[in-house]
C-alpha positions as a printed NumPy array, in Angstrom:
array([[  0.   ,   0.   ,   0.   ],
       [  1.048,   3.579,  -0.555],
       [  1.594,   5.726,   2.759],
       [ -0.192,   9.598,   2.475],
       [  3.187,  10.905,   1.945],
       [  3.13 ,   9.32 ,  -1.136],
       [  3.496,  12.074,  -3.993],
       [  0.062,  12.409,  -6.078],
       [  1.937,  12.188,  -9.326],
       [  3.419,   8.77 ,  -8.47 ],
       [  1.968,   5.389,  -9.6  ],
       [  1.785,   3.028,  -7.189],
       [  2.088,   0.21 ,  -9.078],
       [  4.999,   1.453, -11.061],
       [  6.641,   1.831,  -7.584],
       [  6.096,  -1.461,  -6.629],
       [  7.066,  -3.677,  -9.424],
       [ 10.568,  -1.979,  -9.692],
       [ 10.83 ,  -2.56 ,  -6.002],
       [  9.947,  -5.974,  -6.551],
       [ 12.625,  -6.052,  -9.47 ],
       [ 15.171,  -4.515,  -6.972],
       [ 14.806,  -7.157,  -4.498],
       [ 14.297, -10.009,  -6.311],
       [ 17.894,  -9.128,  -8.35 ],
       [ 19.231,  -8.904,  -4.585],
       [ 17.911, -12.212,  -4.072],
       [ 20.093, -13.448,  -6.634],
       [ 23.389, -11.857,  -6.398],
       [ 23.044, -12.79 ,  -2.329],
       [ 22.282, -16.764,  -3.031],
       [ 23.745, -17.094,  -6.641],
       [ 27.462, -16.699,  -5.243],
       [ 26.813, -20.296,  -3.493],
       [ 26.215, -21.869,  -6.529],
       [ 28.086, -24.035,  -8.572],
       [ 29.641, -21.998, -11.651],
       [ 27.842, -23.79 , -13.928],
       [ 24.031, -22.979, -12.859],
       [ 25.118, -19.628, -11.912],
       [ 23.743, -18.027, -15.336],
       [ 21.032, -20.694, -14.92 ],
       [ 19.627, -19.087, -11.463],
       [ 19.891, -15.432, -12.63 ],
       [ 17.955, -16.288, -15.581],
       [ 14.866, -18.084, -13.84 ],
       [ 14.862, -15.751, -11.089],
       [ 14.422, -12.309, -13.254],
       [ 11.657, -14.081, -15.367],
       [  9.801, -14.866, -12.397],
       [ 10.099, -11.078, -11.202],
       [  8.502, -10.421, -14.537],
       [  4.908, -11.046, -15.   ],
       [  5.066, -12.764, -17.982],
       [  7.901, -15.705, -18.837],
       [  8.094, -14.8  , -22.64 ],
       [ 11.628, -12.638, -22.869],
       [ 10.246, -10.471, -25.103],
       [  6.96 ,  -9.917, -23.696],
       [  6.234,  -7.767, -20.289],
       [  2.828,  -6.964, -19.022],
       [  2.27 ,  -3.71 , -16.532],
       [ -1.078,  -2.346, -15.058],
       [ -2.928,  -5.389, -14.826],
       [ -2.232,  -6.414, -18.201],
       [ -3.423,  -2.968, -19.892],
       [  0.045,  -1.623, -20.733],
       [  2.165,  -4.541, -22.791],
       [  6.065,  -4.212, -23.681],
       [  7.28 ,  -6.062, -26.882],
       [  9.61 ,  -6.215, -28.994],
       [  9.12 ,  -6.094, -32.547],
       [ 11.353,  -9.084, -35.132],
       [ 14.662,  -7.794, -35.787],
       [ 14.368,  -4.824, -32.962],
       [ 16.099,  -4.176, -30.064],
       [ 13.744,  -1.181, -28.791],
       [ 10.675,  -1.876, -26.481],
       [  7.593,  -1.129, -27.82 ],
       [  4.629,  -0.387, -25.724],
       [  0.899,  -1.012, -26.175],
       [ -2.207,  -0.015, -24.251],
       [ -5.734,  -0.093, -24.048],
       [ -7.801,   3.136, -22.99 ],
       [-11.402,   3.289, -22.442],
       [-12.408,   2.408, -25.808],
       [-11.223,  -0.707, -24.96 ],
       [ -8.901,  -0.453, -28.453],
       [ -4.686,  -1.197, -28.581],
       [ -2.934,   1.928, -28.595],
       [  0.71 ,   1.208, -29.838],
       [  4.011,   3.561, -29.513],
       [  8.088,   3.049, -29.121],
       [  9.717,   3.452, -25.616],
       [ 12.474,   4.272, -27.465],
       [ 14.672,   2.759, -24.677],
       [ 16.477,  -0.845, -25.234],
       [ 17.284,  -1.008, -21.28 ],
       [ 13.963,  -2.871, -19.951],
       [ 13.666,  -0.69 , -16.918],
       [ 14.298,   2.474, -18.257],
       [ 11.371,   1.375, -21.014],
       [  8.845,  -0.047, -18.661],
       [  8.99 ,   3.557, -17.019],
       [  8.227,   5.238, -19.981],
       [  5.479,   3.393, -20.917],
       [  4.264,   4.122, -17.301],
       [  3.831,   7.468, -18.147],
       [  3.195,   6.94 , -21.776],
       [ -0.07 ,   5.233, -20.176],
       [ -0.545,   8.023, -17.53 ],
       [ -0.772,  10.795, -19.822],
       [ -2.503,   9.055, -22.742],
       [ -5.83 ,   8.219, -19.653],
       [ -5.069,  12.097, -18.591],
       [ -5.808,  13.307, -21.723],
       [ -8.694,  10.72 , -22.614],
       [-10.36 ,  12.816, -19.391],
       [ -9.905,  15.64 , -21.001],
       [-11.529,  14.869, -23.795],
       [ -8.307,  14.919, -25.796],
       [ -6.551,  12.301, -28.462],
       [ -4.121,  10.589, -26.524],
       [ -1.035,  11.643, -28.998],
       [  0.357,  14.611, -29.226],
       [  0.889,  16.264, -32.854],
       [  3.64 ,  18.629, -33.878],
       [  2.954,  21.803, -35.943],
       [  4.979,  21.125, -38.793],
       [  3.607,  17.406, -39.182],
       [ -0.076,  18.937, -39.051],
       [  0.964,  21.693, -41.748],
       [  2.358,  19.284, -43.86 ],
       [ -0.795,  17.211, -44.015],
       [ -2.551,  20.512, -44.398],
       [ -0.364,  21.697, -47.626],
       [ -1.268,  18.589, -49.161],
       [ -4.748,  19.175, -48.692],
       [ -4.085,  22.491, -50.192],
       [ -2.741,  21.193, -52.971],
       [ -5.079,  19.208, -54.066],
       [ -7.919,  21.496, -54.156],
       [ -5.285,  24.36 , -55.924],
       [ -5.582,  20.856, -58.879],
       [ -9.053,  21.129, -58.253],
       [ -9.514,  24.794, -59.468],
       [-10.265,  25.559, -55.695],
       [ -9.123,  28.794, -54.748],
       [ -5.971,  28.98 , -56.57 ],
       [ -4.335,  31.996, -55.387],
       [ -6.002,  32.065, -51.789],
       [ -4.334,  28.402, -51.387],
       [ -1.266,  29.63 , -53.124],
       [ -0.844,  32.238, -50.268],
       [ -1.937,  29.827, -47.807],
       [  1.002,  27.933, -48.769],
       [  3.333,  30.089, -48.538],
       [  2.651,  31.722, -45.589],
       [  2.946,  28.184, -44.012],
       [  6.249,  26.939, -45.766],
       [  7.95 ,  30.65 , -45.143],
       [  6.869,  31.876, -41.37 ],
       [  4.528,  29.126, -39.921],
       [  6.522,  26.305, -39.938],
       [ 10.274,  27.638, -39.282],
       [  8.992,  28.75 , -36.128],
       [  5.79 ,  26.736, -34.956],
       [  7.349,  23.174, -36.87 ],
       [  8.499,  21.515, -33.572],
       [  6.225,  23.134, -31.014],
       [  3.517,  20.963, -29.916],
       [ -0.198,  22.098, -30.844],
       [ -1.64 ,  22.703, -27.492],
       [  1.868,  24.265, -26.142],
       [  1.159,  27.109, -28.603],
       [ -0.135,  30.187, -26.344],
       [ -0.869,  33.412, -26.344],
       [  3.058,  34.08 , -25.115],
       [  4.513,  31.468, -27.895],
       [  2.645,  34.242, -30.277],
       [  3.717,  36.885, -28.93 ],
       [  6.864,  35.786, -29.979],
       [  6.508,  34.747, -32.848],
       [  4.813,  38.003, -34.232],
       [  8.011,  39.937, -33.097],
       [ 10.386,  36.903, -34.946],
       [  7.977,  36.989, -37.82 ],
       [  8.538,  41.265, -37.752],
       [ 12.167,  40.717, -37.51 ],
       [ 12.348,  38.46 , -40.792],
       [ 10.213,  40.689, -42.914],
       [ 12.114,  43.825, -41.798],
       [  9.169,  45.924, -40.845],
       [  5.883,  45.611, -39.59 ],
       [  3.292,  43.889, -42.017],
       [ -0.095,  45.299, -43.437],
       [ -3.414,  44.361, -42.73 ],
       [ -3.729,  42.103, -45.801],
       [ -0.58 ,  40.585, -45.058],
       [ -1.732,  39.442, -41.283],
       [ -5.493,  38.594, -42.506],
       [ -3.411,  36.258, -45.076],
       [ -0.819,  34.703, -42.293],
       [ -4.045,  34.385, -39.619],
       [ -5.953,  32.65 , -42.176],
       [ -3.288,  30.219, -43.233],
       [ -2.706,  29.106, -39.291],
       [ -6.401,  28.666, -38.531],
       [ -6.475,  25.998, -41.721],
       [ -3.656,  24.196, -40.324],
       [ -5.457,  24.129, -37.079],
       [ -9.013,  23.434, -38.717],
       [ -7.293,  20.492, -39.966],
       [ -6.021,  19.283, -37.119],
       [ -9.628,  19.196, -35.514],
       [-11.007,  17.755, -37.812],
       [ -9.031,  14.829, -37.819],
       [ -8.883,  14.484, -34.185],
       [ -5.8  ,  15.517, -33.713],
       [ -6.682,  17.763, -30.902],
       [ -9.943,  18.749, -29.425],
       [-12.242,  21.633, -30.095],
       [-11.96 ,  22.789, -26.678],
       [ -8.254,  23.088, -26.789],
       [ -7.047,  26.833, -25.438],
       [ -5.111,  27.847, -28.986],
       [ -3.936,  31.71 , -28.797],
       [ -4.559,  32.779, -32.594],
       [ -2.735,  35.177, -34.808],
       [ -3.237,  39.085, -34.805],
       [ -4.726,  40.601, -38.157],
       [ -4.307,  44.189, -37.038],
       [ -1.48 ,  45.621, -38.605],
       [ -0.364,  48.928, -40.541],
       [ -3.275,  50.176, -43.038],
       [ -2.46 ,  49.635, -46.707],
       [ -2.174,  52.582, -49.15 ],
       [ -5.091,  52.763, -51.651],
       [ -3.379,  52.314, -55.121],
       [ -3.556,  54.706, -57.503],
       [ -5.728,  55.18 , -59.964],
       [ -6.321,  56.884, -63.224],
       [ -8.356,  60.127, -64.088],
       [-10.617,  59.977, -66.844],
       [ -8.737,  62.622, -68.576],
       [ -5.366,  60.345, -67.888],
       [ -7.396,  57.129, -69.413],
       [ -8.469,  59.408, -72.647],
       [ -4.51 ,  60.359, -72.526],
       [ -2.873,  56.791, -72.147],
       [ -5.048,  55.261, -74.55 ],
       [ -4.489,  57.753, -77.635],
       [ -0.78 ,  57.464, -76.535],
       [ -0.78 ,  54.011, -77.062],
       [ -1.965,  54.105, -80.701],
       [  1.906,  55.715, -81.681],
       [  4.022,  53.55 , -78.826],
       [  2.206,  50.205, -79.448],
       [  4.107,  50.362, -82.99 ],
       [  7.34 ,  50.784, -81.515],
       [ 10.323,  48.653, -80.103],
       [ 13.522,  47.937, -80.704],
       [ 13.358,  44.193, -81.027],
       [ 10.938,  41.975, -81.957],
       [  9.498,  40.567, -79.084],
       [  9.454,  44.117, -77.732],
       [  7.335,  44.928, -80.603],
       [  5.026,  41.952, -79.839],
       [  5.131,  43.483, -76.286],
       [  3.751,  46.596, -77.038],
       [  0.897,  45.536, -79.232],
       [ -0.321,  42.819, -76.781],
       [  0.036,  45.264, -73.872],
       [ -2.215,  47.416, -75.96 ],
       [ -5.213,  45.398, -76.102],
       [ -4.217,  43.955, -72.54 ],
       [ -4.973,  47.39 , -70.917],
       [ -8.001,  47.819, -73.225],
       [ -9.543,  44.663, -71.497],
       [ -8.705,  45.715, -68.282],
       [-10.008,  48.763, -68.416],
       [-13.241,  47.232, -69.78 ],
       [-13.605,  44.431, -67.602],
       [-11.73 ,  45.492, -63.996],
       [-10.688,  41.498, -63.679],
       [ -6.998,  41.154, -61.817],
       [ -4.184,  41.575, -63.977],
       [ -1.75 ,  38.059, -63.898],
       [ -2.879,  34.72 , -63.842],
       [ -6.942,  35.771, -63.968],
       [ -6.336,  37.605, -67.169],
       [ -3.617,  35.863, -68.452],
       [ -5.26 ,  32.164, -68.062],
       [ -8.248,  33.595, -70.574],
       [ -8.414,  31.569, -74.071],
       [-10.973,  32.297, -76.866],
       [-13.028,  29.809, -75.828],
       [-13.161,  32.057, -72.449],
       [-15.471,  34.893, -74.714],
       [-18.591,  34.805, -75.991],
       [-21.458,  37.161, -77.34 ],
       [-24.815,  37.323, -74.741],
       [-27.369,  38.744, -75.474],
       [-29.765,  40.574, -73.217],
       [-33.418,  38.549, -73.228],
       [-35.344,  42.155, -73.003],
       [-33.214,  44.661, -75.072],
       [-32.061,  42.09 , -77.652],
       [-28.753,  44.402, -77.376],
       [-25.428,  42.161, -77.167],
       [-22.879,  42.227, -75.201],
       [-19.216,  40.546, -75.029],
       [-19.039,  38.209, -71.5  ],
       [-15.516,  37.03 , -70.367],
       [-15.625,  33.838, -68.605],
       [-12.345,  34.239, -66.052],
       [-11.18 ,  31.87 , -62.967],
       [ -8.842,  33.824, -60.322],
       [ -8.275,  34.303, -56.698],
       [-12.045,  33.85 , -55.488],
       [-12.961,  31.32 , -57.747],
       [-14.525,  31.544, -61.247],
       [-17.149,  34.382, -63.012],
       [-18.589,  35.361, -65.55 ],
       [-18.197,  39.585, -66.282],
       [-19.544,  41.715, -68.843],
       [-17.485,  44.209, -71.009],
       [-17.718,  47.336, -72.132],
       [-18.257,  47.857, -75.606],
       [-14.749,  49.129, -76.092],
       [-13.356,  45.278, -75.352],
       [-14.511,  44.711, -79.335],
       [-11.755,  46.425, -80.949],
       [ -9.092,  45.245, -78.479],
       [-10.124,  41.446, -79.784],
       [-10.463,  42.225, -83.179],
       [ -6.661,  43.849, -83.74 ],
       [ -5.88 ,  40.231, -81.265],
       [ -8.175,  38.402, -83.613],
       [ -5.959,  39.971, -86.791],
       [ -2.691,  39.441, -85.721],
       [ -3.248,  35.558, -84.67 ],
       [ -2.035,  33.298, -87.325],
       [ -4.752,  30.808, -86.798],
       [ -7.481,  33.286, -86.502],
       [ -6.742,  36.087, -88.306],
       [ -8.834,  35.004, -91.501],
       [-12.144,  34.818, -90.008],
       [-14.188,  37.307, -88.692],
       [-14.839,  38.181, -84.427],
       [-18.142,  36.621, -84.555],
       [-16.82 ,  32.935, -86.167],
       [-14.416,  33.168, -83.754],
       [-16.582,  33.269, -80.841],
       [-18.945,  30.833, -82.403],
       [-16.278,  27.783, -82.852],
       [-14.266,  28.618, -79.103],
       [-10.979,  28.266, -79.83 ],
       [ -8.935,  26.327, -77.18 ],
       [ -6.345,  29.197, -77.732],
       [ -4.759,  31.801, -75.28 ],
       [ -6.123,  35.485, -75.673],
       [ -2.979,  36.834, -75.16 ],
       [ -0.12 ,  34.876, -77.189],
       [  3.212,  35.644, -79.58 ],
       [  3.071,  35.202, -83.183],
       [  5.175,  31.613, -82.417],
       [  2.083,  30.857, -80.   ],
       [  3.661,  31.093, -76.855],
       [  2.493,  33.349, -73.763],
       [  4.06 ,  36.596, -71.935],
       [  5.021,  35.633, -68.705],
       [  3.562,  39.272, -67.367],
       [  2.872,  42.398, -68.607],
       [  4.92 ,  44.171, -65.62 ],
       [  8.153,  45.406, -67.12 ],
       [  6.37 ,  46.927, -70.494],
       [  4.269,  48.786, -68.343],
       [  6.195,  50.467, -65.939],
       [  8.104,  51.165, -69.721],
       [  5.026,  52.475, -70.742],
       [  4.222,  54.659, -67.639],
       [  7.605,  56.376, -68.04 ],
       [  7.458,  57.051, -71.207],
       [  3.673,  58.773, -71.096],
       [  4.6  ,  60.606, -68.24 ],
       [  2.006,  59.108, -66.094],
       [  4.082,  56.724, -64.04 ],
       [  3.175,  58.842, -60.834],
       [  0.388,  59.777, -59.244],
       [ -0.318,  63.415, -58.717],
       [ -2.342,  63.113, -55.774],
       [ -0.257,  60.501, -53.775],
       [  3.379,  60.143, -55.059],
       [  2.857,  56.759, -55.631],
       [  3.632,  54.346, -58.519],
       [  1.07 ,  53.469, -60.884],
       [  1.013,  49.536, -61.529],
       [ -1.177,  47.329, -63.795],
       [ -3.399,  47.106, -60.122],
       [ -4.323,  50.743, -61.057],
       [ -6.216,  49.726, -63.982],
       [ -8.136,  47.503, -61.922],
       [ -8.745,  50.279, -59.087],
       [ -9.149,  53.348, -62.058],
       [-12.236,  50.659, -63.488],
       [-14.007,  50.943, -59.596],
       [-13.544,  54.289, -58.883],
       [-15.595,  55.098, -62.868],
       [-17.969,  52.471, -62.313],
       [-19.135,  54.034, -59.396],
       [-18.318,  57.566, -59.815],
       [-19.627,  57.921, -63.246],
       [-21.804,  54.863, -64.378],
       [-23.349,  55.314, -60.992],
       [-22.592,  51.366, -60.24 ],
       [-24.285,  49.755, -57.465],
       [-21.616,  48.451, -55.003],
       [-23.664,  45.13 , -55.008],
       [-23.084,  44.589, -58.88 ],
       [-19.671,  46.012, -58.81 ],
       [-18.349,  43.325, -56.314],
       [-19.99 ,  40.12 , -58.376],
       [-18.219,  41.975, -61.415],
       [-14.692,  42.387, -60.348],
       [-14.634,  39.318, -58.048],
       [-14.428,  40.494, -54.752],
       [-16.905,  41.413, -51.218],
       [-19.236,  44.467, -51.016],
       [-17.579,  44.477, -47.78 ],
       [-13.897,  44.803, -49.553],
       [-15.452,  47.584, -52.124],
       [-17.134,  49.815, -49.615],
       [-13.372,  49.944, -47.262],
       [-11.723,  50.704, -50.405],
       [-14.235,  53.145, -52.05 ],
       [-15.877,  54.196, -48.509],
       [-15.405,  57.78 , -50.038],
       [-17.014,  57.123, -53.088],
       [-19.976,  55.428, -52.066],
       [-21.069,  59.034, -50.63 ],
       [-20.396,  60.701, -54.017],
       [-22.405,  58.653, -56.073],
       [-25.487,  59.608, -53.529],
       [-24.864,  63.366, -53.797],
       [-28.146,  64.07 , -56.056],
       [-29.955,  62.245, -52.987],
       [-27.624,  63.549, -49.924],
       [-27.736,  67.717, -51.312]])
């Protein structure tokens, strides 16, 4: 029996068999030195098997027979196996080749393993970086999937780059409001200054997947205390945009520079970043892979059931998923000069074109291969027109000013609903009115005055 000094956190039948171990290898060193030489070896033998519960050398049982040490063929280690209240074998190494120093550890192997059964808890333990690395996979496969490309892309990222370097060997439910603490400050250090909003929505989001994940798959429970990641951060700058004036500008400017260059894939360049600004200025869909990605298949003529008036729609798949938007009408000439400088297409006219959807890319070379980004001939372009900075800010135009000049018009001078707007360019009324909070006022000055 145990006396009431006995420590809580102590066993009692742990104590007792390795007291019963002790003495019984007393036994034999005090009676074995009597023996003849030759059962020597004999005696020690018998006598340690019968301090053992079980007389199979490889095969110990502890707790009543609920905790089981084994060895597996061709391995030294002692494995451990127990059953919890689901009345199901539980198996995991000791780790330990010395018997005692194994049936210890699979003492409190067991010990923990019922402690965290109470708690409603799986009874193993799961390291960050082995949950994130399930969770990438997932990831993965639904980027295959068309799911979210750019979101899980991000995701991704933020995971392989911050998350894991610092999280990877940190248990789950070790991972407190203090461990992110520090990490935010580590995470600060490595980036060199203090992240934006976006940036922290982005990181926050990725660590709650990894975590989702890990619930789901009972990896840890529900009710498990896990401090999350800030998402407050320094506000981001609007981008700039474009006046209308500056639009009527850069387009006529383009009608001289798009038949420059000095080479020939500059040339190329400059007439497919043409038509490429056309359609984003007609369209407001995300310049890069959104835009890119479109083939001729990808456009179509609809026409409206109650005007009978037509109108070009742009099927497009991005960074929330896929869409159909609607044009302006100024989108027609930008695929017709695309339409006459395509090899395959060039003799046929816009409308058999549409008709037979062409498994071709929009935007492609003369050879039939694809810009990798209009970025470079831009900024060329914005330097050369004069219009690479913004009046009003300071700031750099980029092709995500296109994007931002086709909002701000919509809704300052086509009077846009924010509702119709958002389903347009892809996005949340929510993101549109804290970008455009100032505009939304504007366009209700007829009704505010």
């Amino acid at each position: 029996m145990c006396s009431a000094s006995t420590p809580q956190n102590i066993d009692c039948s742990d104590v007792y068999e390795e007291i019963t171990l002790v003495r019984m290898h007393s036994k034999v060193k005090k009676y074995s030195s009597a023996l003849p030489q030759h059962s020597h070896q004999s005696f020690i033998n018998n006598s340690v098997r019968t301090a053992l519960p079980n007389t199979h050398p490889n095969l110990v049982h502890l707790r009543d027979g609920e905790v089981v040490l084994y060895k597996r063929p061709n391995s030294k280690v002692w494995q451990a196996r127990f059953k919890l209240y689901d009345r199901q074998w539980h198996s995991v190494s000791t780790r330990h080749y010395n018997l005692d120093y194994a049936m210890r550890v699979a003492g409190e192997i067991y010990d923990e393993a019922r402690f965290r059964e109470r708690l409603g808890l799986t009874h193993t333990r799961r390291k960050f970086e082995q949950v994130a690395r399930a969770c990438i996979t997932e990831l993965e496969t639904e980027r295959e999937a068309g799911i979210k490309v750019m979101t899980n892309r991000d995701y991704i990222r933020a995971i392989n780059k911050y998350l894991i370097p610092f999280f990877g060997n940190r248990f789950l439910e070790n991972i407190d409001s203090e461990c992110v603490r520090e990490y935010e400050q580590w995470r600060n250090k490595q980036m060199g200054k203090v992240p934006l909003s976006s940036t922290l929505m982005n990181h926050a989001s990725a660590f709650n997947r990894v975590i989702d994940y890990a619930t789901q798959h009972g990896w840890i429970s529900q009710q498990t205390p896990i401090a999350r990641l800030t998402r407050k951060g320094q506000k981001g700058k609007a981008r700039p945009a474009f006046t209308r004036e500056e639009i009527t500008y850069l387009l006529e400017f383009l009608k001289d520079y798009s038949t420059g260059g000095h080479s020939k894939v500059a040339k190329e360049m400059r007439l497919l970043s043409r038509d490429y600004i056309v359609l984003l200025l007609a369209t407001g869909m995300r310049c890069g892979k959104e835009s890119l990605n479109i083939k001729w298949k990808h456009v179509e003529w609809y026409t409206d059931a109650n005007t009978q008036k037509r109108y070009i729609r742009i099927w497009v798949s991005g960074k929330t998923g896929a869409r159909y938007l609607i044009a302006k009408h100024v989108a027609e000439q930008a695929l017709e000069r695309l339409r006459s400088r395509d090899v395959v297409l060039k003799d046929k006219s816009l409308d058999e074109v549409l008709s037979e959807q062409h498994d071709i890319p929009l935007l492609r070379f003369k050879d039939g291969t694809q810009p990798k980004s209009f970025h470079t001939t831009f900024i060329w372009l914005m330097k050369a027109s004069g219009l690479l900075k913004d009046k009003a800010t300071g700031q750099n135009r980029t092709l995500y000013s296109l994007r931002h000049t086709y909002a701000t018009l919509a809704m300052t001078d086509s009077n846009t609903d924010i509702h119709t707007l958002a389903k347009q360019m892809g996005t949340s009324v929510g993101m549109i009115e804290r970008h455009y909070s100032k505009l939304t006022a504007t366009m209700a000055a007829d009704r505010l005055a």
